[in-house]
Legacy VTK file of the C-alpha trace (Angstrom):
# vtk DataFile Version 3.0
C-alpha trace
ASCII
DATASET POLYDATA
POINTS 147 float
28.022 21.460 55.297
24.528 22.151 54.275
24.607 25.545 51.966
22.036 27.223 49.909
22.708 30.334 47.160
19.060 32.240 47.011
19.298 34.319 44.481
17.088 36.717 42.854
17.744 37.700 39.099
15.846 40.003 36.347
17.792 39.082 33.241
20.298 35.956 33.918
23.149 37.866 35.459
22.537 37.204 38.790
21.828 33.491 38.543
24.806 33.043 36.625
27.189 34.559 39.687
24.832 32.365 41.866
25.665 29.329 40.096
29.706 29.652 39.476
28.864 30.375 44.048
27.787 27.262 44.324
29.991 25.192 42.255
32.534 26.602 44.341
31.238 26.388 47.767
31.205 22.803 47.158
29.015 19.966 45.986
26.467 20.144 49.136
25.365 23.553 47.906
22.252 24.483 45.916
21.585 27.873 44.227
17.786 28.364 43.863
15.733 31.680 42.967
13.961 33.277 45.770
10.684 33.910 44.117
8.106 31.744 46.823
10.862 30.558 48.872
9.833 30.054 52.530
11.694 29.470 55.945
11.148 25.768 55.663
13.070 25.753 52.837
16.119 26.629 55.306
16.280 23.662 56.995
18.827 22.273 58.304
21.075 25.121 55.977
24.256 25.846 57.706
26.039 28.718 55.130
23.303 30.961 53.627
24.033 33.306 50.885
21.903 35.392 49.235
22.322 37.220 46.372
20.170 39.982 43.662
20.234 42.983 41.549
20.320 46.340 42.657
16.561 47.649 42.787
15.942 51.143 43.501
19.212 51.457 45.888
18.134 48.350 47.597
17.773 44.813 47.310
14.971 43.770 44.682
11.367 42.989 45.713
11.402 39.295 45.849
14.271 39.317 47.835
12.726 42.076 50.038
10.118 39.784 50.816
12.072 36.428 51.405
14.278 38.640 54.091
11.392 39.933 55.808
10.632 36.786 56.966
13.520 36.264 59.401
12.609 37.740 62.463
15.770 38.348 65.712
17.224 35.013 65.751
15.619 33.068 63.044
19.229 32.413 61.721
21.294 32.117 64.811
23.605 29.378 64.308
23.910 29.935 60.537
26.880 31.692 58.318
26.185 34.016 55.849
27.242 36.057 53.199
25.218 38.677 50.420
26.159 40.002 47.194
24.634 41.630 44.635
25.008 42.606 40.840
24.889 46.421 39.706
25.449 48.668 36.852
28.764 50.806 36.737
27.944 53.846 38.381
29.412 56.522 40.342
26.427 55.956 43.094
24.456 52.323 42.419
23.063 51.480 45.927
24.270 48.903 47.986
22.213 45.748 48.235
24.482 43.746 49.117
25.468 45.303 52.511
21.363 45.569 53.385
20.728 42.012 52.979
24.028 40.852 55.230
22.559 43.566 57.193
19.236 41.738 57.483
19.973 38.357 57.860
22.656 39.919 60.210
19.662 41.322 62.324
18.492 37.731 62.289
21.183 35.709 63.876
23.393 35.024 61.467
27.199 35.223 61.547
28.407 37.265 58.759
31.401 35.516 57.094
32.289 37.468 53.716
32.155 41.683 53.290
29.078 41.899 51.231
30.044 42.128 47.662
28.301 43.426 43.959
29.425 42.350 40.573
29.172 44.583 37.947
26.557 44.215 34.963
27.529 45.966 31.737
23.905 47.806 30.787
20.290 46.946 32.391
20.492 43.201 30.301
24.036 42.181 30.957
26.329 40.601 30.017
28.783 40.385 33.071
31.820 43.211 32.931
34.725 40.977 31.946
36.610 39.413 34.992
33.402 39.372 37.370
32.442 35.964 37.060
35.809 34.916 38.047
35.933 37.429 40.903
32.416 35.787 41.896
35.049 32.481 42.077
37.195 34.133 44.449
34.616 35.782 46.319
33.181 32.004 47.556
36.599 30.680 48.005
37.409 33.250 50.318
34.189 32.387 52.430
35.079 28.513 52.595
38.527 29.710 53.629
36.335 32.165 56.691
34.523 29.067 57.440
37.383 26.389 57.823
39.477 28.476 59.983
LINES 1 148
147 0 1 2 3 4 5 6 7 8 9 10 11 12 13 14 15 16 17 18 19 20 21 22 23 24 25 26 27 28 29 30 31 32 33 34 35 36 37 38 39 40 41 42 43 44 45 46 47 48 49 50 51 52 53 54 55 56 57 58 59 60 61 62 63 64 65 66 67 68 69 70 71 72 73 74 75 76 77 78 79 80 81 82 83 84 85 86 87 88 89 90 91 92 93 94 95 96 97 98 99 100 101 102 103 104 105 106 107 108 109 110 111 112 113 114 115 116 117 118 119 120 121 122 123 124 125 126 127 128 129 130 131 132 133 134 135 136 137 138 139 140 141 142 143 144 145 146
C-alpha cells in the first residue's frame, strides 16, 4: 500500500514522530515535510497521514495551506489519519482533530482518532514515552486498515 507521512515541523519534534510513523507503517511509506507540497505529489497514495505542531490553536501555516488544497472529494478513496505535537497545557488547541477534519471534508476515510504528542517546552525534546506512543499510534492504524 502506497502511504505518505506529510509532516510539518518548527524545531525537529514533529519530523521525528513522522519518521518512527513511517518506519512503522511499513517500508512503502515516505514521511516528507509539507512546505511546497502539491496534489500531484498524492498520487497514487492510498493511507495519508498528516501531521504538525500546534499553531495558534490550529494546525500550522504550511500545513494550513497544503490542506486547503483538497477540495469535496479530492481524497475519496484514500485512508487517513492526523496528529499533531503540543506543549503540556491545560488548553493547547487541537490540530490534530482539524486536519482529520479537513481531509475528512475531502473524501477521505478516517482510520485513527486524531492524536498529539507532547513536546516538553517550545524546542523539544519529546516528553518521555511519546515517541513510543507515536509507535503504537501507527500500529494501531495498520491494524484499522487490515481488518
Amino acid at each position: 500500500m502506497s502511504t505518505l507521512v506529510v509532516y510539518d515541523s518548527n524545531f525537529g519534534n514533529t519530523q521525528v514522530i513522522a519518521e518512527a510513523i513511517a518506519a512503522e507503517l511499513g517500508e512503502d511509506t515516505r514521511a516528507v515535510p509539507v512546505a511546497g507540497l502539491g496534489l500531484d505529489s498524492l498520487t497514487g497514495v492510498e493511507l495519508l497521514v498528516v501531521g504538525g505542531p500546534v499553531n495558534g490553536w490550529r494546525p500550522s501555516p504550511r500545513m494550513q495551506t497544503f490542506l486547503a488544497q483538497f477540495s469535496h472529494g479530492t481524497l475519496r478513496g484514500v485512508r487517513a489519519a492526523a496528529f499533531d505535537t503540543r506543549l503540556r497545557l491545560f488548553i493547547h488547541g487541537d490540530a490534530a482533530g482539524k486536519m482529520a477534519h479537513a481531509l475528512e471534508r475531502a473524501g477521505a476515510h478516517i482510520v485513527a482518532r486524531p492524536v498529539g504528542f507532547v513536546v516538553e517546552g517550545t524546542h523539544g525534546p519529546l516528553a518521555a514515552g511519546e515517541l513510543e506512543k507515536a509507535v503504537a499510534w501507527a500500529g494501531s492504524i495498520v491494524s484499522a486498515i487490515h481488518r
